[in-house]
C-alpha positions as CSV (number, residue, x, y, z in Angstrom):
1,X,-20.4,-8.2,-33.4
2,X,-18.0,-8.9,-30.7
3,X,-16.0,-6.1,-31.3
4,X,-18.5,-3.7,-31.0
5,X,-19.6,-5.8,-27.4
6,X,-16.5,-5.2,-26.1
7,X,-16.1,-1.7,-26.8
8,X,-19.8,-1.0,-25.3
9,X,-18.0,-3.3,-22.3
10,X,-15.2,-1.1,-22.4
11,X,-17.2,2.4,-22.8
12,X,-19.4,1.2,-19.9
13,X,-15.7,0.4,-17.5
14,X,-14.8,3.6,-18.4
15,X,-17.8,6.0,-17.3
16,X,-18.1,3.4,-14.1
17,X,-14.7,3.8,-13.4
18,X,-14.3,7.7,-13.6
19,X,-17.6,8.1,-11.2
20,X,-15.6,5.9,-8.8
21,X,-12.6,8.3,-8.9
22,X,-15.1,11.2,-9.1
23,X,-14.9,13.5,-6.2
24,X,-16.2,17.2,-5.0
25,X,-13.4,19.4,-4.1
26,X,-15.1,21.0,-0.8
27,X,-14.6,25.2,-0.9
28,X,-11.9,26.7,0.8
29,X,-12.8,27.7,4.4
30,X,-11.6,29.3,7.7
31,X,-13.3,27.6,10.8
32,X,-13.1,28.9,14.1
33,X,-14.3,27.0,17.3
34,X,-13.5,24.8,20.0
35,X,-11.5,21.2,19.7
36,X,-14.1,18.9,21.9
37,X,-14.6,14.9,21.7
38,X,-17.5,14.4,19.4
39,X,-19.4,12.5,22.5
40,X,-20.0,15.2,24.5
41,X,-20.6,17.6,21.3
42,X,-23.8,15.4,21.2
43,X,-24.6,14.1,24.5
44,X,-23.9,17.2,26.9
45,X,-24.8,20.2,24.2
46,X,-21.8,22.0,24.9
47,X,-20.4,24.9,23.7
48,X,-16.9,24.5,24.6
49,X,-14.8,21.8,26.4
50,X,-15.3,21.3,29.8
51,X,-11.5,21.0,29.8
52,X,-8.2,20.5,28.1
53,X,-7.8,16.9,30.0
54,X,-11.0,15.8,29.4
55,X,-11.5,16.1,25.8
56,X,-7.0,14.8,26.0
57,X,-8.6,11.7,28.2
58,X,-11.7,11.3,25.9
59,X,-9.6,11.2,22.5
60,X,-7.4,8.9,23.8
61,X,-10.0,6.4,24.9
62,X,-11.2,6.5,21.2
63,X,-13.7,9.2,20.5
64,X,-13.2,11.2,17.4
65,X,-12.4,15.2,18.2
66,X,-14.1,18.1,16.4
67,X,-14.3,21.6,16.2
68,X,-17.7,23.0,17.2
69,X,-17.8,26.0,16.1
70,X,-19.2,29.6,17.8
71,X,-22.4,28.9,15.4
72,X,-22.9,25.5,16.8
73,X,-21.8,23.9,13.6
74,X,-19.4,20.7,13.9
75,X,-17.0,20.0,11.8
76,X,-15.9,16.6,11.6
77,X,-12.1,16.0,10.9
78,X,-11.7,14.2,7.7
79,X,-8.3,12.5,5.5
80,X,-8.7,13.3,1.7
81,X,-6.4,10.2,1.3
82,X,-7.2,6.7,0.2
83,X,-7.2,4.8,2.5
84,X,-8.1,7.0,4.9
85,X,-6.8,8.4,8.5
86,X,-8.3,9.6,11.5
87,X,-7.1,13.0,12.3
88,X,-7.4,12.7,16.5
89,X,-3.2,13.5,16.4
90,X,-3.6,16.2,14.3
91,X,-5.8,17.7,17.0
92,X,-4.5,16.5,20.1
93,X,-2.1,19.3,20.9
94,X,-5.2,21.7,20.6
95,X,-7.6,19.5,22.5
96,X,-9.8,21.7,24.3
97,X,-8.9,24.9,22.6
98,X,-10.7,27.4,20.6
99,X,-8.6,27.2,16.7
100,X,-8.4,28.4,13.9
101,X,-8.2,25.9,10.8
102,X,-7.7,26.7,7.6
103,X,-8.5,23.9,4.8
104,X,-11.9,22.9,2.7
105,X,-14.9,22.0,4.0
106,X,-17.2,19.5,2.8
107,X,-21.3,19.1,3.0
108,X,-23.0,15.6,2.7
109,X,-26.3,14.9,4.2
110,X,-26.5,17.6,7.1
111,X,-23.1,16.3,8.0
112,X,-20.3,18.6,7.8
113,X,-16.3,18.0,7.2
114,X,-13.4,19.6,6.8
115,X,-9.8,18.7,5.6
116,X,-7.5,20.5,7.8
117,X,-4.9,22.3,6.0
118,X,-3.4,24.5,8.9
119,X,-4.1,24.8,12.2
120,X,-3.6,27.2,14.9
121,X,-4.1,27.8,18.5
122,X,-6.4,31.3,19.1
């Protein structure tokens, strides 16, 4: 009787363990837009950057950078490692600019991510 306990146990650890490690693999996408801080994505509706130094003086101070792209969509930066990294060096240099990144996108509750594979000035 215990042996079959612990291998229900063990079958149970098992499933548990490989929803944990589980993960969607995003599709394969090309975004193009502008790099912006995320605050003024939200607070002043833009459509672009109001300029290279601001959204430089904005990420420095802490706010995460994004592309918004032409079709107002904005894509939050995102690490596929554990743990995690935040991806405002990555973008620096293109702070301000409209890009091209290459890498996979990922949807989650009208949220949308991508993992940045390559990136390039327009």
């Amino acid at each position: 009787m215990k042996l079959r306990s612990a291998v229900r146990l063990s079958a149970v650890f098992v499933v548990f363990a490989a929803l944990l490690c589980w993960s969607s693999d995003g599709k394969p996408a090309t975004v193009k837009g502008y790099v912006l801080d995320s605050a003024c994505a939200f607070t002043k509706d833009l459509n672009k950057p109001i300029s290279s130094d601001c959204a430089k003086a904005c990420a420095k101070a802490g706010s995460p950078l994004v592309i918004l792209s032409d079709s107002g969509t904005i894509y939050w930066p995102i690490a596929d490692t554990t743990p995690s990294s935040g991806q405002n060096e990555k973008l620096l240099p293109f702070a301000g600019q409209k890009v091209t990144a290459h890498g996979k996108v990922f949807d989650r509750g009208g949220s949308t991510a991508i993992v940045i594979s390559k990136i390039e000035a327009q």
